[in-house]
N, C-alpha and C positions, 0 to 999 in steps of 0.2 A: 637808442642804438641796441636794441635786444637781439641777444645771442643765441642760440639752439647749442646747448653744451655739450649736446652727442654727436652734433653733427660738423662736418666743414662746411660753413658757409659757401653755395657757389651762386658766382655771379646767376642773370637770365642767360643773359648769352653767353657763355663761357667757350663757347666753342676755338674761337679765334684767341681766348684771353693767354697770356703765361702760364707755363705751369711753374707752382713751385716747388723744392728740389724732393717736397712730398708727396706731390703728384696732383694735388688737386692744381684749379685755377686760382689765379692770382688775385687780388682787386684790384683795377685800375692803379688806384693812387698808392701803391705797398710801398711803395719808395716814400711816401708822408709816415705813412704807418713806421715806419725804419726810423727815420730819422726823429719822428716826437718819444720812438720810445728811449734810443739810445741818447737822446738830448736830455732824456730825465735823469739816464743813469748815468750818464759823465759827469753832470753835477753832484749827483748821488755820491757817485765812487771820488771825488776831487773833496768832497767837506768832511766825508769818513776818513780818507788817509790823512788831513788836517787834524779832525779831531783826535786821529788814531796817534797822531805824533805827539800832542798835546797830553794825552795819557801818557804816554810813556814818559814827556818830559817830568810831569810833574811826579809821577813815583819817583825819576832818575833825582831827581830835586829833594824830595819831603824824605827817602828811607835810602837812596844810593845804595840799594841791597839790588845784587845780580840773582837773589833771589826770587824775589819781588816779579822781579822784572820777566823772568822764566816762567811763574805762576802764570801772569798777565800772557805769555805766550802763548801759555798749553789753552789759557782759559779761550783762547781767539781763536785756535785750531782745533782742538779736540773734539767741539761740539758738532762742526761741521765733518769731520770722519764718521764719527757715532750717529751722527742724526740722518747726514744728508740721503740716507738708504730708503727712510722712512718719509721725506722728505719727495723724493721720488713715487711712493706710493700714492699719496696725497695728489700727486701732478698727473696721473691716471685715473684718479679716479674723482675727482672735482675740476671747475673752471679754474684755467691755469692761468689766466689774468685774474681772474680775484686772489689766487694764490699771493700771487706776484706783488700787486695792490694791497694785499693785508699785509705780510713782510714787510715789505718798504716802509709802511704806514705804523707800526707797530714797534719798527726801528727809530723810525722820527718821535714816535710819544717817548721813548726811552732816551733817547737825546734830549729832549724838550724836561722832562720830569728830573734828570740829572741836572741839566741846565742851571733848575729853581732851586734841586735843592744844594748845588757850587754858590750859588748868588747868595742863599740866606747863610751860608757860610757854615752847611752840613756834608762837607768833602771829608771824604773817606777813600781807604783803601778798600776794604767790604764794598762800599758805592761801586766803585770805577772796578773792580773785578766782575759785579755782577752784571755793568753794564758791556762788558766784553764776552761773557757767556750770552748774556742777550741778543746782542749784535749777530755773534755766531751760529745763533738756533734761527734768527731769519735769515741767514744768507744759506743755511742747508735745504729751508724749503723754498726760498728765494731762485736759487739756482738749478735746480732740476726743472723746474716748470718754465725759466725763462729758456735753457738748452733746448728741451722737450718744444717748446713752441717756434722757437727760428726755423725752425725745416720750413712750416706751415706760414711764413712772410715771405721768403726771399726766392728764387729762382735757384737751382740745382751751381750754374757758375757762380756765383755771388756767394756762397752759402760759405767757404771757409773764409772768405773777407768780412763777414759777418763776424764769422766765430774769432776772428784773430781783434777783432776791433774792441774786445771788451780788453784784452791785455794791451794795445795799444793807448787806450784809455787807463788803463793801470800804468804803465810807463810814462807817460805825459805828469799822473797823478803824484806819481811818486819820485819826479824830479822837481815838481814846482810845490807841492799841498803842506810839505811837511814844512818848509822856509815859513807860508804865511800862516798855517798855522799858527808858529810860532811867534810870530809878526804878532797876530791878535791874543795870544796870552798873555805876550810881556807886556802891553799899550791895553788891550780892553779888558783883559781878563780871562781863565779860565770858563767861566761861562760862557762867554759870546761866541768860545771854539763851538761849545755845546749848541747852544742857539746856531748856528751856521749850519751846524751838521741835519739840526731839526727844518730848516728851511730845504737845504740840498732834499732831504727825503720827500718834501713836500712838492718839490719840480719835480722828482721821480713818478709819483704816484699820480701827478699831472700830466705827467708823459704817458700813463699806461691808460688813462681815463678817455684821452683822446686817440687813442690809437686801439680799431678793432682788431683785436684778435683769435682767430679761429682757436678750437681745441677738437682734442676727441675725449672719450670717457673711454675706458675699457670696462662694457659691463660686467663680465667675468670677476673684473677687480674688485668691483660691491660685492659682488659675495663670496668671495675668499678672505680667509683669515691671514694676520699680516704675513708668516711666511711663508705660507703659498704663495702672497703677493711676489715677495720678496725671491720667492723660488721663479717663478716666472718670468721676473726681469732678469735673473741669472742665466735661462735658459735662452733667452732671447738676446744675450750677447754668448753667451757659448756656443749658440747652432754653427754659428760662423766661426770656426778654427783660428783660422788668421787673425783676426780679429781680439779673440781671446789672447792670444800670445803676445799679441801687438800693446794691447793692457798691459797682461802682466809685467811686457818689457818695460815697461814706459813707468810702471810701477817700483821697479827695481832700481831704474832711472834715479827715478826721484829721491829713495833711498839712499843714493849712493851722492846724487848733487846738493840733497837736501844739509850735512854737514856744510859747506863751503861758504854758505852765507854768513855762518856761527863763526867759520874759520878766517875768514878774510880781515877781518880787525886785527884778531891774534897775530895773523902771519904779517902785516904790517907791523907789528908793534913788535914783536917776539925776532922774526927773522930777518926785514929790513930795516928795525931800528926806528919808523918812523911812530908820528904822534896823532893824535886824535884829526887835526887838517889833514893828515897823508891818508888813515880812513875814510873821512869823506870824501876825498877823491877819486878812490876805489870803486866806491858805494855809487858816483855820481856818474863813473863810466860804464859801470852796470847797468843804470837807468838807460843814460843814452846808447848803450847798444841795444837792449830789449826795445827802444822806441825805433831805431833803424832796424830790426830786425823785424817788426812789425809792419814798420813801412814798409819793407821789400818784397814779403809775405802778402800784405792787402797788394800792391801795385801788380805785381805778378800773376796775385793768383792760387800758386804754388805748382801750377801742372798737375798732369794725369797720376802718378807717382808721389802719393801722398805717404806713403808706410815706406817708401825707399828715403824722403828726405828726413825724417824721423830718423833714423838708421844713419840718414851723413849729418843731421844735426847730433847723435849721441857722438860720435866719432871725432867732431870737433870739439864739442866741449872735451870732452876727454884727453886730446892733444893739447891742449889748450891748457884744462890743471896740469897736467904730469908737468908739462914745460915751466908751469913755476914753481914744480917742486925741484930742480935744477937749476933754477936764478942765484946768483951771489948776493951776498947782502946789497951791492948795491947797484941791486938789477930792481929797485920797484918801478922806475918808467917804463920796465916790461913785463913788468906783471899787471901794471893799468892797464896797457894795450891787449894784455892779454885777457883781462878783467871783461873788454869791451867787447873785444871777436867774441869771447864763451858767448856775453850775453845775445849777440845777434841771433847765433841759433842756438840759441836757449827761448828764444820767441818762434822755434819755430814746431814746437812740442804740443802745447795746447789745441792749437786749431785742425790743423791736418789729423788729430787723433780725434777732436770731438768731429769733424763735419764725417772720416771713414766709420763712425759711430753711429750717427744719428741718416747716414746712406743703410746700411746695414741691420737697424732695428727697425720691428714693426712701430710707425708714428702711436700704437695703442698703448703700445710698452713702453716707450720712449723716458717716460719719468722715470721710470725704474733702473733702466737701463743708465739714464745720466745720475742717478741719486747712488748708482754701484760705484761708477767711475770717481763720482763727486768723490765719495768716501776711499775710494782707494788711494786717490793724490793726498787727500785729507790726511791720511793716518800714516803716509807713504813717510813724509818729510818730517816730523816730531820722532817717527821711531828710528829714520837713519839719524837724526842730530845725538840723539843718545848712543846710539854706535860708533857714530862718527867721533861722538866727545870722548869717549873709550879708549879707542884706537890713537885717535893724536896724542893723548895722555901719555900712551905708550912707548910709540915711537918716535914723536916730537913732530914740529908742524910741519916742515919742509916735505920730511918722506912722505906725513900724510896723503900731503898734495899729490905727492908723485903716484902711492898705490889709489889715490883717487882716480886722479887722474886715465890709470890702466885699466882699470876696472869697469870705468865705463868707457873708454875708448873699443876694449872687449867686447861690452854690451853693443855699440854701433856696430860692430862687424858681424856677428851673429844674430843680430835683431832679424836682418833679411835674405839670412838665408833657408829657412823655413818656404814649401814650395806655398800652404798656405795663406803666408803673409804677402809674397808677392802676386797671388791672386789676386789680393784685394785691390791691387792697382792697375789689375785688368778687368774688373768688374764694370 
């Protein structure tokens, strides 16, 4: 199944074939193509949020340091803001399934090699940190190259049901992965988490084996130095105004929601009184709203109006905190519910901004263009938790919520009033 790396593969007779949302023709069977690859990565992403829970148990377990545990955070974030730029270069200018296929596969040996050395009973905090910076540096170049190639599978309507399906798979992931997890640490052991995770990566990379996928090369990008490179995918989301602002908003976004995940434990425990069950109740209707919010997102579609619902998804969320920074102590049944609406359209942020993304960028720049993005949600949500953690210090949790809440309730109203931004959804 030999690939031409510069070219789009087209069919013979393409004439009559689909096009997909990047212009070329389809293949035939792109709906197999879709489904072996995403079939790889639901396993992929359901044994990483397993093994990811398992890490964190066992630090919470072995050092009960909120320390620890914040290191282990930055170490699972950080890498993916700072890398995934460079990340993006790489997915322009090389095969962005062999990208894809080495990642994945390079994540499974480091699962597999932690595994051996949990079993011979060489666990460490050093170990399980560096396995979290690992993890991080393949999902930075993991992810611009899988972004970068969806245009070039799916058909132009399909394409945000695509892009919504990997966080619909992350909310499935992250109500059921972390229970068994936990299930197979206390009964098999910390390694067999590890071993699961090393098998998940090996369906992944079997998904990508069997599924052809087109690329392009930007030859330009060979022979420029990184930040030229790096200057070029800037350029190729600034040409478009709307677009640019539409980032930045969504950037600021994240900043401002990215406290709230930090916050929601405290604000149980601190303002309603409850205990670590009333937290993961919280936490579990978050899940299930981001899984209905995704459902309704794939079923839908989303409409013509992709950068207006970004704008009424900031605007609830935003209603939504302030309203439980005005709950009494013993308002937490609506602060779940309110836990549950934020999450719906808080699924609805991701997709609608990568598919007006990857409409908008040349398919040559495309890695570049999603390794910007990558890195801006990346670095978005660690730098507002540190502001965030500032600000509640100060004023106590309650108000936090509330001027959270305003703040981006503000950002939804202004997002789309730019004449720019609503271009893009006359495009």
């Amino acid at each position: 199944m030999a690939e031409n790396p510069r070219t789009v593969p087209q069919p013979p007779s393409a004439s009559d074939a689909p096009l997909s949302a990047a212009g070329p023709p389809l293949a035939k069977n792109w709906l197999a193509v879709i489904a072996f690859i995403w079939a790889g990565q639901a396993a992929s992403m359901i044994t990483s949020f397993a093994a990811g829970y398992a890490v964190v148990w066992y630090v919470t377990e072995s050092t009960g340091s909120a320390l620890v545990l914040a290191f282990m955070n930055i170490a699972a974030m950080l890498p993916i803001g700072l890398l995934s730029p460079f990340g993006g270069i790489v997915a322009d200018k090389h095969n962005r399934k062999l990208i894809m296929i080495a990642a994945d596969g390079a994540v499974g040996v480091i699962s597999l090699t932690a595994g051996l050395l949990i079993l011979a009973g060489d666990v460490s905090i050093p170990l399980l940190l560096a396995v979290c910076v690992a993890r991080a540096v393949g999902q930075a170049f993991h992810t611009p190259a899988m972004m970068a190639a969806m245009p070039m599978l799916v058909p132009d309507k399909h394409l945000l049901r695509i892009n919504t399906l990997d966080q619909l798979l992350a909310a499935v992931a992250s109500i059921g992965a972390p229970a068994f997890g936990i299930f197979l640490y206390t009964t098999l052991g910390f390694s067999s988490v590890m071993f699961l995770d090393f098998a998940g990566a090996c369906i992944a990379v079997a998904g990508l084996l069997l599924a052809k996928v087109p690329t392009v090369i930007d030859p330009s990008a060979e022979r420029q130095h990184v930040l030229a490179n790096l200057r070029d995918g800037w350029r190729a989301v600034a040409k478009t105004r709307g677009l640019l602002l539409l980032i930045g908003g969504v950037t600021v976004g994240m900043m401002i929601f990215g406290p709230l995940s930090a916050m929601c434990p405290l604000m149980t425990y601190n303002h309603f009184g409850g205990n670590g069950y009333d937290a993961s109740i919280g936490e579990a209707a978050f899940g299930v709203g981001m899984l209905v919010g995704s459902g309704i997102l794939m079923a839908w579609g989303g409409g013509r109006r992709l950068a207006g619902l970004i704008a009424v998804a900031a605007v609830i969320v935003g209603a939504c905190t302030a309203v439980c920074g005005f709950l009494p102590p013993d308002g937490f049944p609506v602060f779940v519910l309110m836990m549950g609406t934020m999450a719906v359209a808080c699924a609805w942020f991701n997709g609608p901004l990568l598919t007006l993304t990857q409409r908008h960028v040349p398919d040559e720049k495309m890695g570049r263009a999603m390794g910007l993005l990558t890195a801006a949600m990346g670095l978005a949500t660690p730098v507002g938790v540190a502001i965030g953690g500032v600000l509640a210090e100060q004023i106590g949790i309650a108000p936090f919520f509330l001027v959270d809440g305003l703040a981006c309730l503000a950002l939804g109203l202004v997002l789309y009033l730019p004449r720019s931004v609503r271009a893009l959804d006359e495009a």
